[in-house]
C-alpha positions, -999 to 999 in steps of 0.1 A, spaced: 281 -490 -492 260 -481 -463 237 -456 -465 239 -425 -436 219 -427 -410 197 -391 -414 196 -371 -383 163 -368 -364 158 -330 -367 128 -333 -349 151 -340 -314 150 -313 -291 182 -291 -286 202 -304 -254 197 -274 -227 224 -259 -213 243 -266 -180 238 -245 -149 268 -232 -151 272 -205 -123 309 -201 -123 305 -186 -157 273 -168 -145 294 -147 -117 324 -141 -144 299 -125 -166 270 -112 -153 284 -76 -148 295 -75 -185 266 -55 -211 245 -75 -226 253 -110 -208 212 -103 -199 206 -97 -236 195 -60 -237 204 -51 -198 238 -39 -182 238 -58 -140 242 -25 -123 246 -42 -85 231 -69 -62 201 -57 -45 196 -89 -23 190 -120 -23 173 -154 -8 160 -188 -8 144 -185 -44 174 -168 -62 199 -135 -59 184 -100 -73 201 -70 -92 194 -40 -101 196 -42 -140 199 -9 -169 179 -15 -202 205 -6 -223 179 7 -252 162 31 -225 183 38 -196 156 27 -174 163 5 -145 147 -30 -136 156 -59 -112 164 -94 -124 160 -121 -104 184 -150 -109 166 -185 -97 182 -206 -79 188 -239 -94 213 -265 -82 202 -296 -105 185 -303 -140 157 -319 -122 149 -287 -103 156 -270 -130 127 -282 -149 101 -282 -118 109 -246 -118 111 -240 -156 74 -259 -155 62 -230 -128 77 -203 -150 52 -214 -173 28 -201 -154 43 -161 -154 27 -160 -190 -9 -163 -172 0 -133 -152 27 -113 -167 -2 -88 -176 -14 -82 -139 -8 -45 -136 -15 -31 -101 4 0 -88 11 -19 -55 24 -54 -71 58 -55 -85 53 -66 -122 68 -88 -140 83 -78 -175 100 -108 -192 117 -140 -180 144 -158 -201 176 -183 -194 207 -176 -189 240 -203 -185 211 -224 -180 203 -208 -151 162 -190 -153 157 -151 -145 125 -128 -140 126 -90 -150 112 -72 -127 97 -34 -127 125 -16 -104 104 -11 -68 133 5 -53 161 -11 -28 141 -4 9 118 -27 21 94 -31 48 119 -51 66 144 -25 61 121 4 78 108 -19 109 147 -24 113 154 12 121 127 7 147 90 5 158 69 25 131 40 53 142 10 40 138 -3 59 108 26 50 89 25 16 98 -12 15 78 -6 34 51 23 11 41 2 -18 51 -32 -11 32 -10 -3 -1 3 -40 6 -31 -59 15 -43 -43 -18 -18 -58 -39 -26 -92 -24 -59 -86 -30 -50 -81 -66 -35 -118 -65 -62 -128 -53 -90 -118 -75 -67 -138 -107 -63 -169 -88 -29 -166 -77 -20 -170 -37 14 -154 -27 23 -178 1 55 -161 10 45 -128 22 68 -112 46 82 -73 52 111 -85 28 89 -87 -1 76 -59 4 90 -30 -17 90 3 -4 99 38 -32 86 70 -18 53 66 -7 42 38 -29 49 -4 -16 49 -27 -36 45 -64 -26 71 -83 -52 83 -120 -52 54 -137 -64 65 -145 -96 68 -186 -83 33 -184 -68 11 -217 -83 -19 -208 -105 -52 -215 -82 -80 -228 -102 -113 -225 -91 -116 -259 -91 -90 -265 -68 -92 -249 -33 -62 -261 -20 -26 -271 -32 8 -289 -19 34 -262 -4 69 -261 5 78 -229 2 75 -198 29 90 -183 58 82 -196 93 78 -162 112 51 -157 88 37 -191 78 1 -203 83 -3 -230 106 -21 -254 84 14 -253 66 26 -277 87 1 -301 70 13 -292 35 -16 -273 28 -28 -239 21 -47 -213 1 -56 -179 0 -65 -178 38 -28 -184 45 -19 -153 28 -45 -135 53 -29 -150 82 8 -136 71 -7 -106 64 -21 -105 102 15 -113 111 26 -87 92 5 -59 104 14 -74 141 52 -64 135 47 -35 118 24 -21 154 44 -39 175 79 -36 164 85 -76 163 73 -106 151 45 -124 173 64 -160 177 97 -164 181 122 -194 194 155 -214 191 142 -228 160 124 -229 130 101 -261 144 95 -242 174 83 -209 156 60 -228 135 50 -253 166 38 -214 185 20 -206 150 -3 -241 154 -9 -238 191 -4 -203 207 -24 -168 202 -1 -140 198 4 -117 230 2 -78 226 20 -49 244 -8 -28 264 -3 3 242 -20 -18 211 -53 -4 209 -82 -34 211 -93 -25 177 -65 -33 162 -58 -65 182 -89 -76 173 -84 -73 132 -47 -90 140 -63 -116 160 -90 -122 136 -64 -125 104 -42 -153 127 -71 -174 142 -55 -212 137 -89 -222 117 -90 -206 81 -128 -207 85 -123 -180 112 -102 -156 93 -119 -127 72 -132 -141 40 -112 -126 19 -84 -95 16 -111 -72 9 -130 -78 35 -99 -68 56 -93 -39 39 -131 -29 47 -128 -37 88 -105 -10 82 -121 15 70 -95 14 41 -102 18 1 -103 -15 -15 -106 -4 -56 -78 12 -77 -100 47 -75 -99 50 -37 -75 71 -16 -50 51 7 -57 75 35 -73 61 61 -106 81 76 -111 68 109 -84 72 141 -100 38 153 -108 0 132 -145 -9 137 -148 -47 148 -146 -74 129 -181 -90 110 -184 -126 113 -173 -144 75 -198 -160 54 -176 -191 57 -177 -192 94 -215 -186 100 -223 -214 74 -205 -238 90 -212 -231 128 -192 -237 159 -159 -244 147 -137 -271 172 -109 -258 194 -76 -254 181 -45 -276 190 -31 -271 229 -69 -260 233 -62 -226 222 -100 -210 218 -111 -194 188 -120 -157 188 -154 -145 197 -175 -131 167 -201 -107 169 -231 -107 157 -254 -78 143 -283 -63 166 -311 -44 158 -293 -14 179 -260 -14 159 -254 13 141 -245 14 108 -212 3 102 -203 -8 134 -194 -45 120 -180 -34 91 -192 -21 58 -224 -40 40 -220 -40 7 -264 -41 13 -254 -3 25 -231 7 1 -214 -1 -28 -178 -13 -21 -151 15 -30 -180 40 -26 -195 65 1 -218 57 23 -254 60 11 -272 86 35 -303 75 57 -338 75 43 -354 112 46 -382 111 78 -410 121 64 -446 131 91 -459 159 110 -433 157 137 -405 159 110 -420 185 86 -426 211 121 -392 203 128 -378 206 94 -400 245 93 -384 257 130 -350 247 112 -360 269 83 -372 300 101 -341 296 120 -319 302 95 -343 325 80 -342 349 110 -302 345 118 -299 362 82 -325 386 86 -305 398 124 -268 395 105 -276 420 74 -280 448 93 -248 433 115 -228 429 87 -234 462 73 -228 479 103 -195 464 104 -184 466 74 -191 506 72 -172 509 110 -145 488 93 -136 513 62 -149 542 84 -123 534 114 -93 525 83 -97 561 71 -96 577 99 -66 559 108 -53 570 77 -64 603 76 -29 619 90 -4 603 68 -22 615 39 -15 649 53 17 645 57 26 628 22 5 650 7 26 679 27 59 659 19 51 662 -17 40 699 -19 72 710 -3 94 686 -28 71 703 -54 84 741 -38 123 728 -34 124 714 -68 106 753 -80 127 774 -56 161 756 -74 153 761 -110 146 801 -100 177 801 -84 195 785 -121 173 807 -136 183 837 -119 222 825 -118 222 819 -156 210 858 -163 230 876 -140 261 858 -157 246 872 -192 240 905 -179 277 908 -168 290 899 -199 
């Protein structure tokens, strides 16, 4: 008799099929997301389709994103870049969307999201061309949570006013939950993801890295101040054909300080961009760490500084169609302080500026004394001032209300005289009826 064969327990479990017919049967029943009710769809895309999700434990709301997945073989490229969410699930900024939990469902992979709320920036620049005030505040918030993607390796590469979330007065940029892990060692990666009105022109080549997400972000803050997008055409080749061989165009009413931080962000040669998201953020005058206000203190953007990148390597060639690289400027012994941008040599970054050295010498110490004996004598001449005016002040108040004392004070001595005069006259009534009887 043949002995059985023993099973190899050591086998992994089959996966399940993507199965999205059963996925769109069930998905709005509780706990097909185990612990979540789907509420309703709040968009979706080329990565997947998002709802807005209840935790059934807490009442609180989330957004799942569904991935799209069409085959087993993309299933596991993406499953292998899910991987990569446990590096980063932790990232807690309050201007990136984070991520709370991932899991499989009908075979088909799913992010929980933090609930950012349904309008986006794509959603505002819709309902027309936004002031320019609000346009920054909504774009600093963003550049900051970039920035916070950044400094942990991780390069967005699909940043566009859709992914970025807009609740109150808070954005949020979302949707990088796909984003490859940068390694230091590696300064540049395969792509084939992104949205043409917003790609980097070294796309085209495959290629990209942090510097791309500067250039989208330059796009970005070009729609937001202009009320459209800086290339457009019949097609997606043509779009990203303009983004490798044209400069953008602006309206007149764009002021040349913020062409030139727009212009800087999109120049065709990474070298050329700003070094990094915070050294945006610091041509603008805006905060850069978590303790900073978003308000913006200047009604104007100082010009840009030349990045360490581009002064190492020099003159950098022209771009394709012989489109010419930007002009940078270069520090002078007459610049003023901060007039290319804040030195961290100056200040720290985040902090206030540190003030000038105190001038010290005759000249300065006479002039500090005629300050002193200024102020000194302006006091001595507004005492008596003061006083004088202060006693005219109570003098002039009681005069003026001298007369209506006398008359409520004559008001209430003749209430007083009315209120005497009738209990006499109850008196007197009371013991003439006592006397008749």
């Amino acid at each position: 008799m043949p002995l059985p064969i023993p099973s190899d327990s050591s086998a992994p479990e089959p996966r399940p099929r993507i199965d999205w017919e059963s996925f769109y049967r069930n998905f709005r029943k509780p706990g097909y997301v185990p612990g979540f009710e789907v509420v309703n769809k709040l968009g979706g895309g080329v990565f997947g389709q998002v709802y807005k999700a209840r935790k059934e434990s807490i009442g609180k709301d989330y957004a799942i994103k569904f991935l799209k997945v069409d085959d087993e073989s993309v299933r596991d490229a993406v499953q292998r870049e899910l991987d990569a969410v446990r590096h980063f699930a932790q990232l807690d900024h309050p201007n990136l969307v984070s991520i709370e939990d991932l899991g499989e469902v009908d075979g088909i992979p799913y992010l929980v999201m933090s609930y950012a709320g349904q309008e986006t920036l794509r959603s505002r620049l819709e309902q027309g061309r936004m002031a320019r005030d609000d346009a920054m505040r909504i774009f600093v918030q963003a550049a900051r949570g970039v920035q916070a993607l950044h400094e942990r390796s991780l390069v967005h590469f699909d940043i566009k006013p859709a992914n970025i979330f807009l609740k109150g007065d808070i954005a949020r940029v979302g949707d990088f939950g796909l984003s490859k892990l940068v390694t230091e060692s590696r300064n540049s990666l395969s792509f084939g993801r992104g949205t043409p009105y917003y790609m980097a022109p070294e796309m085209l080549q495959r290629r990209g890295d942090s510097k791309s997400d500067i250039y989208s972000l330059g796009v970005v803050l070009y729609e937001c101040l202009c009320g459209r997008v800086p290339f457009s055409g019949d097609s997606e080749w043509e779009v990203l054909q303009k983004h490798e061989k044209e400069r953008p165009q602006f309206p007149d009413s764009i002021a040349d300080a913020d062409r030139r931080v727009v212009e800087r962000c999109m120049q065709k040669d990474p070298a050329m961009r700003f070094g990094s998201v915070a050294d945006l953020l610091r041509e603008l005058d805006a905060p850069v760490s978590l303790g900073e206000s978003v308000r913006l203190p200047r009604s104007t953007i100082s010009a840009p500084r030349p990045a360490a990148s581009a002064q190492a390597q020099g003159p950098v060639a022209q771009g394709a169609a012989g489109a010419q690289p930007l002009p940078l400027p270069t520090p002078s012994l007459g610049d003023s302080p901060g007039s290319l941008g804040r030195d961290p040599a100056d200040s720290p970054y985040g902090m206030s500026w540190r003030g000038s050295d105190e001038a010290r010498g005759v000249l300065a110490w006479f002039v500090r004394g005629l300050l002193s004996l200024f102020e000194l004598v302006s006091w001595i001449v507004l005492v008596p001032v003061r006083l004088l005016s202060g006693a005219a002040g109570r003098g002039a108040l009681w005069v003026l209300k001298l007369p209506f004392r006398i008359v409520g004070f004559a008001a209430q001595l003749i209430g007083y005289l009315v209120v005497a005069a009738l209990v006499l006259l109850v008196l007197v009534a009371i013991l003439a009826i006592f006397g008749a009887m």
